[in-house]
SETI-525706 format. One line per field, with one value per residue (C-alpha): residue number from 1; residue in three letters; x, y, z. Coordinates in Angstrom, 1 decimal, m for minus. Example, Ala and Ser with C-alpha at 12.3 -4.5 7.8 and 13.67 -1.06 7.14 Angstrom:
BEGIN
seq c(1 | 2) .
type c(ALA | SER) .
xx c(12.3 | 13.7) .
yy c(m4.5 | m1.1) .
zz c(7.8 | 7.1) .
This chain:
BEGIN
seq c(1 | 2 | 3 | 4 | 5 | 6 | 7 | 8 | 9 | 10 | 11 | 12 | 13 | 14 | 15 | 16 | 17 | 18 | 19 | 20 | 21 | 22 | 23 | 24 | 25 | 26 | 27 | 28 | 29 | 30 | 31 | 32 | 33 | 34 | 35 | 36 | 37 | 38 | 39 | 40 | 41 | 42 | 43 | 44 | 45 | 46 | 47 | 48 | 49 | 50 | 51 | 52 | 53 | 54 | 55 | 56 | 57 | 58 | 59 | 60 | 61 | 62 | 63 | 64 | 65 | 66 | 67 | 68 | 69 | 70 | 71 | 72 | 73 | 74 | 75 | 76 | 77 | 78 | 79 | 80 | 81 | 82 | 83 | 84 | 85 | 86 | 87 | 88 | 89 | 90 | 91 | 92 | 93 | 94 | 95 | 96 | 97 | 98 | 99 | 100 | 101 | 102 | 103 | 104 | 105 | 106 | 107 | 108 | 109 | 110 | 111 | 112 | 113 | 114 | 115 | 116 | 117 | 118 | 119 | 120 | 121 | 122 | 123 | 124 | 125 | 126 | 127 | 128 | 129 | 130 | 131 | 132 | 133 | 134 | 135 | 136 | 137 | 138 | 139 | 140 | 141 | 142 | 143 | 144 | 145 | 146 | 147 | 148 | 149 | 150 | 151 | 152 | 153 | 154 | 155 | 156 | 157 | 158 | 159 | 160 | 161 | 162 | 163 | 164 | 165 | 166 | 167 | 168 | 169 | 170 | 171 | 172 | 173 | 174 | 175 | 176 | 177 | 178 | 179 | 180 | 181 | 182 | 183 | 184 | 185 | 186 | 187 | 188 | 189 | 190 | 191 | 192 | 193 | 194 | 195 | 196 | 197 | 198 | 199 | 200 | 201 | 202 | 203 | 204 | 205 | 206 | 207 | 208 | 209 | 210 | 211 | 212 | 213 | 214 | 215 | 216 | 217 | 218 | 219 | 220 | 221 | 222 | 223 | 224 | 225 | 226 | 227 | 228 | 229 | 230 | 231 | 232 | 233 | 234 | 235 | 236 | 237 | 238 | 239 | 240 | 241 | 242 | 243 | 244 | 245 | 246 | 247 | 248 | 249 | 250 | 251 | 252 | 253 | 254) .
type c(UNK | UNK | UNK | UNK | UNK | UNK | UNK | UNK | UNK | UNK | UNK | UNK | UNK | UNK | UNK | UNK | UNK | UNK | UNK | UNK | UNK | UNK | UNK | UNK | UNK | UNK | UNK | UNK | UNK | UNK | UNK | UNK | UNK | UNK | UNK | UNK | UNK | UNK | UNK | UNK | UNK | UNK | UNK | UNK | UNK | UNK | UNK | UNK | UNK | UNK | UNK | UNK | UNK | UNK | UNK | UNK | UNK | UNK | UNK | UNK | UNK | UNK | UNK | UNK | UNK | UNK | UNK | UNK | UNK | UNK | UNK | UNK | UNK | UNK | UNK | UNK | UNK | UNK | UNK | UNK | UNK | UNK | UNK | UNK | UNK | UNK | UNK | UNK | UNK | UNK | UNK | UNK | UNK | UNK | UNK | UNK | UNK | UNK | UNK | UNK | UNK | UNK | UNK | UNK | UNK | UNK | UNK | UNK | UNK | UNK | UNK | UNK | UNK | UNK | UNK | UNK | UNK | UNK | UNK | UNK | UNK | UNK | UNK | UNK | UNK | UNK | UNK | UNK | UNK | UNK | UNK | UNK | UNK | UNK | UNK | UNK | UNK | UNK | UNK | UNK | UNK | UNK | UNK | UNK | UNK | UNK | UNK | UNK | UNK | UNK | UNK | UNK | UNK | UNK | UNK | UNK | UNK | UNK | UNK | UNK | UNK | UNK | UNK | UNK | UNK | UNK | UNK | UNK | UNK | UNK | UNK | UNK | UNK | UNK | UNK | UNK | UNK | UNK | UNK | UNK | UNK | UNK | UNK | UNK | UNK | UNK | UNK | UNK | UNK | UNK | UNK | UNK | UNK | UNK | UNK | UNK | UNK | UNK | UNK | UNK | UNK | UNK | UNK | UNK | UNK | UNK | UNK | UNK | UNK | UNK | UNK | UNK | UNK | UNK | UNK | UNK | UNK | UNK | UNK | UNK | UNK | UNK | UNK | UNK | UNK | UNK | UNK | UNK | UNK | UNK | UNK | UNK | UNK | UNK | UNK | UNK | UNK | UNK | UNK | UNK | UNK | UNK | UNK | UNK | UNK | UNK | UNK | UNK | UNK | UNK | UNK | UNK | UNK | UNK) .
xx c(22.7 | 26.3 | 28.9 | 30.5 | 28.6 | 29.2 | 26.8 | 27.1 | 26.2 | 23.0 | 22.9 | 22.4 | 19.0 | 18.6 | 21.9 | 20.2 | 17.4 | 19.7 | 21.0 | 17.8 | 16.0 | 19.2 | 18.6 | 15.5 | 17.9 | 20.8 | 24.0 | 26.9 | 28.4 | 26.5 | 26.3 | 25.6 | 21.7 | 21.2 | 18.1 | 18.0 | 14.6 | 13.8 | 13.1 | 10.7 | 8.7 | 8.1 | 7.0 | 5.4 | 3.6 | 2.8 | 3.4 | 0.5 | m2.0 | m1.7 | 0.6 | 3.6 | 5.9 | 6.3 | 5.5 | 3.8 | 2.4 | 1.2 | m0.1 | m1.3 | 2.0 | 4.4 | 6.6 | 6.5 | 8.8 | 10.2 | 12.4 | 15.3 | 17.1 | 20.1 | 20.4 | 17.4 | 16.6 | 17.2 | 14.3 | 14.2 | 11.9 | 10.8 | 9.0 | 5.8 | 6.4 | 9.3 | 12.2 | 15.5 | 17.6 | 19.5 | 20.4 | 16.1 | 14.5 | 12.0 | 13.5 | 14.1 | 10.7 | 8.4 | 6.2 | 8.2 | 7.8 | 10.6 | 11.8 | 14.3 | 11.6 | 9.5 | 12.3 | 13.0 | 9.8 | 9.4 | 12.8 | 11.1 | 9.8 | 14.5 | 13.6 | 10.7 | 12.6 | 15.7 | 13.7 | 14.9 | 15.2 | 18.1 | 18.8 | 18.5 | 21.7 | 22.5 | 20.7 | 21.2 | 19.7 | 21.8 | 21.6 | 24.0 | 25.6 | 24.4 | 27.8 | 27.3 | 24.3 | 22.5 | 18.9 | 17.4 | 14.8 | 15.6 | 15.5 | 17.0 | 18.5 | 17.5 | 19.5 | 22.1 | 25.3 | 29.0 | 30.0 | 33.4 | 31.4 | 29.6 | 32.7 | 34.0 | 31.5 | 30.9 | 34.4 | 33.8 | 30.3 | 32.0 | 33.8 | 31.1 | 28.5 | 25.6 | 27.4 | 28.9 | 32.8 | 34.9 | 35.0 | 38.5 | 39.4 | 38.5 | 35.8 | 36.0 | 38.8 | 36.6 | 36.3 | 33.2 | 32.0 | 29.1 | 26.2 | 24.7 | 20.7 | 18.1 | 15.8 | 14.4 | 12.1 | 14.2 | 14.8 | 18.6 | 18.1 | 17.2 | 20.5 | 22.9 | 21.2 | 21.4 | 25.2 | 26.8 | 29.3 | 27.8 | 24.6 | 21.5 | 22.5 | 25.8 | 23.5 | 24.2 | 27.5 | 26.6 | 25.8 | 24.1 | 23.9 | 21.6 | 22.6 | 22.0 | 23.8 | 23.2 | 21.0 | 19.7 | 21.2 | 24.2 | 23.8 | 27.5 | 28.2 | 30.8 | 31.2 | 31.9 | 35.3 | 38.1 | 38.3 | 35.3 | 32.1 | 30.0 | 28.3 | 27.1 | 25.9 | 29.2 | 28.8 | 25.8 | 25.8 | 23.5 | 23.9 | 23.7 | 25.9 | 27.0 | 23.9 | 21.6 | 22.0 | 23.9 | 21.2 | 19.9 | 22.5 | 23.5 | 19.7 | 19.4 | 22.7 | 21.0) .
yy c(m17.4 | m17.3 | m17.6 | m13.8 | m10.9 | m7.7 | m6.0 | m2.2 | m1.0 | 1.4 | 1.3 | m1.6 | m1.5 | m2.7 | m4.8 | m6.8 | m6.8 | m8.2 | m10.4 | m12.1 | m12.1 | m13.5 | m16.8 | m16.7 | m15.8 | m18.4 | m18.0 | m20.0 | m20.9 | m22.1 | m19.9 | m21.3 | m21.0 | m21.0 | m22.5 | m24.3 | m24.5 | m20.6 | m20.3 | m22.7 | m21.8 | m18.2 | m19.7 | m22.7 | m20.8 | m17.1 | m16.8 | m19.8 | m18.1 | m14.8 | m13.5 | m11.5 | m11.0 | m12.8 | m10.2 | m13.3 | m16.7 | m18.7 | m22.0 | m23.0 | m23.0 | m23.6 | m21.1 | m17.7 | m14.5 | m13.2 | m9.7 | m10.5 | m8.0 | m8.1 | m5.2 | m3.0 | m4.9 | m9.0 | m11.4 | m14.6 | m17.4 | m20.1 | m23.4 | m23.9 | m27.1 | m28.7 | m29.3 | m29.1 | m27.6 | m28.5 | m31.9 | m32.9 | m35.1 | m33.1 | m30.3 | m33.2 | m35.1 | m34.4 | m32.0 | m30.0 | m26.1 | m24.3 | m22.1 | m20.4 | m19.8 | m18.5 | m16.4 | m14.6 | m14.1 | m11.9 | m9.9 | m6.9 | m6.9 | m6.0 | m2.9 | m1.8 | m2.1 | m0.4 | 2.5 | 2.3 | 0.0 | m2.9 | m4.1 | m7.7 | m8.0 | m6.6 | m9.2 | m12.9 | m15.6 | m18.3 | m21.0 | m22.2 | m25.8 | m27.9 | m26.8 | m23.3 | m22.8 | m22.9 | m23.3 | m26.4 | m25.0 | m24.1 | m20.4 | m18.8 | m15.3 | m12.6 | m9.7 | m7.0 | m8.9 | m7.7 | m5.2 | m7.1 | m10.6 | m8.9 | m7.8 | m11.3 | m12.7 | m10.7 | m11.5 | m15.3 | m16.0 | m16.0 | m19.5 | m21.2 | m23.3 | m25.8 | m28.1 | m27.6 | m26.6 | m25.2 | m20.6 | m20.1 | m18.2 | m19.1 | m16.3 | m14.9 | m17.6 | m20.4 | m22.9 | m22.1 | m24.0 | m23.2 | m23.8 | m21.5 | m21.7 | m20.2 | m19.8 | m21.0 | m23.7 | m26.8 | m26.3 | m25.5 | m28.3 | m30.8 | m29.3 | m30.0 | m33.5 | m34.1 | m32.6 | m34.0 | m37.5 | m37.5 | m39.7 | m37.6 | m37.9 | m35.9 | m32.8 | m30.9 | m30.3 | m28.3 | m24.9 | m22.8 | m19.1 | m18.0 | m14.6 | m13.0 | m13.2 | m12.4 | m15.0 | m16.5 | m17.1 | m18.4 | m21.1 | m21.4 | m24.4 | m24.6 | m27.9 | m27.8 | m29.4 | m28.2 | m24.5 | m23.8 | m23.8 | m23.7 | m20.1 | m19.1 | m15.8 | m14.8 | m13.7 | m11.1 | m7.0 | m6.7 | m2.9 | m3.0 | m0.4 | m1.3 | m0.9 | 1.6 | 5.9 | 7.3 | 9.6 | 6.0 | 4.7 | 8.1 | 7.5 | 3.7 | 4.4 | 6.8) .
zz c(27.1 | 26.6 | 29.6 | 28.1 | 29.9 | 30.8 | 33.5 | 33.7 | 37.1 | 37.3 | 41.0 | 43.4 | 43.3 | 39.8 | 40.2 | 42.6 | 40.6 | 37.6 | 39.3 | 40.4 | 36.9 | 35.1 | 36.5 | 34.2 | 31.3 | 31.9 | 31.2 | 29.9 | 33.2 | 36.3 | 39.4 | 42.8 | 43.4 | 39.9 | 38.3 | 35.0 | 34.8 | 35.5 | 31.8 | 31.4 | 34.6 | 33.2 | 29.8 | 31.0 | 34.4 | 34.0 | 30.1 | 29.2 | 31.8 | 30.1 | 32.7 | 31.6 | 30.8 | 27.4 | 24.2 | 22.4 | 23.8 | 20.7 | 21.5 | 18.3 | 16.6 | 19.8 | 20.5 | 23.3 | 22.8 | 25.8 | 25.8 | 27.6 | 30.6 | 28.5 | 25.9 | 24.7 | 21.9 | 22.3 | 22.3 | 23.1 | 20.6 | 23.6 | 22.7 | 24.9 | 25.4 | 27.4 | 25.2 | 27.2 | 23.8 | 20.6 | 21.8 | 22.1 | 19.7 | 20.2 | 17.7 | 14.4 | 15.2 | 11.8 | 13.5 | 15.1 | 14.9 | 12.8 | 15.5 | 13.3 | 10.8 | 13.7 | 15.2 | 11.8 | 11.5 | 14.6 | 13.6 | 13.8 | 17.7 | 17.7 | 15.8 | 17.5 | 21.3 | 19.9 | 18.2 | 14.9 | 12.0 | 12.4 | 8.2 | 8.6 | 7.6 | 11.0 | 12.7 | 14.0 | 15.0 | 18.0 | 20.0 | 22.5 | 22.7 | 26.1 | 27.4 | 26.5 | 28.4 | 31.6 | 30.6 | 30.2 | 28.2 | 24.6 | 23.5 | 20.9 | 20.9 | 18.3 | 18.0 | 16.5 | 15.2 | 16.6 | 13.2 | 12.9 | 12.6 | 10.0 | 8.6 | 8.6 | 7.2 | 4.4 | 3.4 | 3.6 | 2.5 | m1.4 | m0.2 | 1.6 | m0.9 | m0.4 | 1.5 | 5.0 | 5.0 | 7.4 | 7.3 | 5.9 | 9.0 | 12.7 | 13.8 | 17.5 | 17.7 | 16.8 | 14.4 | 12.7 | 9.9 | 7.3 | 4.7 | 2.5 | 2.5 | 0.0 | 2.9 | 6.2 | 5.1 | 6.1 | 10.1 | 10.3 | 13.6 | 10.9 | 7.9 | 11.5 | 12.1 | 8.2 | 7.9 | 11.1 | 11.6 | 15.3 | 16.7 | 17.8 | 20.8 | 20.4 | 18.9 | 22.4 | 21.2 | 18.7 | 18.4 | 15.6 | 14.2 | 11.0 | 9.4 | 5.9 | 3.0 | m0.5 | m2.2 | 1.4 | 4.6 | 6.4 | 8.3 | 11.3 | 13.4 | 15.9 | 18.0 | 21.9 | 22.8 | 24.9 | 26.0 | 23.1 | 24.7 | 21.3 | 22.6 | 19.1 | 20.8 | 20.7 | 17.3 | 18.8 | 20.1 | 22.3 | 22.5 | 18.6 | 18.0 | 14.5 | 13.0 | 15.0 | 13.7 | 16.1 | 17.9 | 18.6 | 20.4 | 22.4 | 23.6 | 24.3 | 26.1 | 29.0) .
């Protein structure tokens, strides 16, 4: 999860409530008391016994889906086996699963929490850097994309090609850069590893976002150094307003 959040209050009841499960969620910056491995002890403990609360637990090909506290509509895509995040071997070794395959693949669990259909071109798929994150268990967010990152993007997908380049304008303030992809075959971990100056080991630095475009998908990068993070979730709504009718979002809003 990103370190950017905004908790509306519904009471203290469910505040306290919030603010016990979002230490199974993470967050971008660490909080005293905070546990990195909450995550991964939901998966790993109640989800593989047949416990909730995850909405999938697939063993076979390696991955849980867990509906997260923040926004109607966001899920999580969780690997059932440890892997810590972007910066694990774990995620370029030959037989790894394709997570973002995976997590495109259950696009439609968004739609069904938000109660109406999201175009895919709405939706997005992120993973924070090892700086932008408190998790130690890799996850990847599914959800609604902010309608002025859609925006953007529309305008600059004409300039970005097969091979990465830097957006022609920063987006959300940061330096994104990009490659166009006919599809989700290859594992956007292993286009980074492929594309990137760094060692393995310098993977946590990165973070990734996969979106839509004409003729396949946008692949973003942004690399964690200074003030920047690398919280590709930046880029997502989780109220989805952009993209849900409005009778919709008057109702997802009570």
């Amino acid at each position: 999860m990103s370190r950017r959040r905004r908790w509306p209050l519904f009471g203290m009841g469910v505040a306290l409530c919030a603010a016990v499960v979002v230490l199974s969620l993470g967050l971008g910056w660490r909080t005293r008391g905070h546990d990195p491995d909450a995550l991964w002890k939901i998966v790993h403990g109640r989800c593989a016994s047949g416990g909730r609360p995850c909405a999938v637990y697939d063993a076979k090909d390696g991955y849980a889906l867990l509906h997260s506290i923040e926004g109607k509509g966001q899920y999580l895509l969780i690997p059932t086996a440890k892997v810590t995040g972007i910066e694990s071997p774990a995620v370029l070794a030959p037989d790894a699963p394709n997570y973002f395959a995976e997590a495109w693949a259950a696009r439609g669990l968004v739609s069904k929490a938000y109660g109406a259909a999201v175009p895919d071109r709405g939706l997005s798929l992120a993973i924070n850097s090892e700086e932008g994150r408190s998790q130690n268990q890799l996850h990847i967010h599914i959800d609604c994309l902010r309608p002025g990152v859609r925006e953007a993007l529309d305008a600059m997908a004409p300039s970005v090609g097969t091979h990465w380049s830097s957006l022609p304008q920063p987006l959300l303030g940061h330096a994104y850069r990009a490659i166009l992809l006919p599809d989700l075959h290859d594992s956007p971990f292993l286009v980074l590893a492929d594309g990137a100056s760094e060692t393995p080991g310098e993977m946590g630095l990165h973070t990734l976002v996969v979106v839509t475009v004409p003729g396949g998908f946008l692949l973003l990068d942004d690399k964690a150094q200074g003030l920047d993070r690398a919280s590709g979730e930046e880029v997502q709504d989780h109220t989805c307003r952009g993209f849900l009718p409005k009778a919709v979002q008057r109702e997802n809003s009570r």
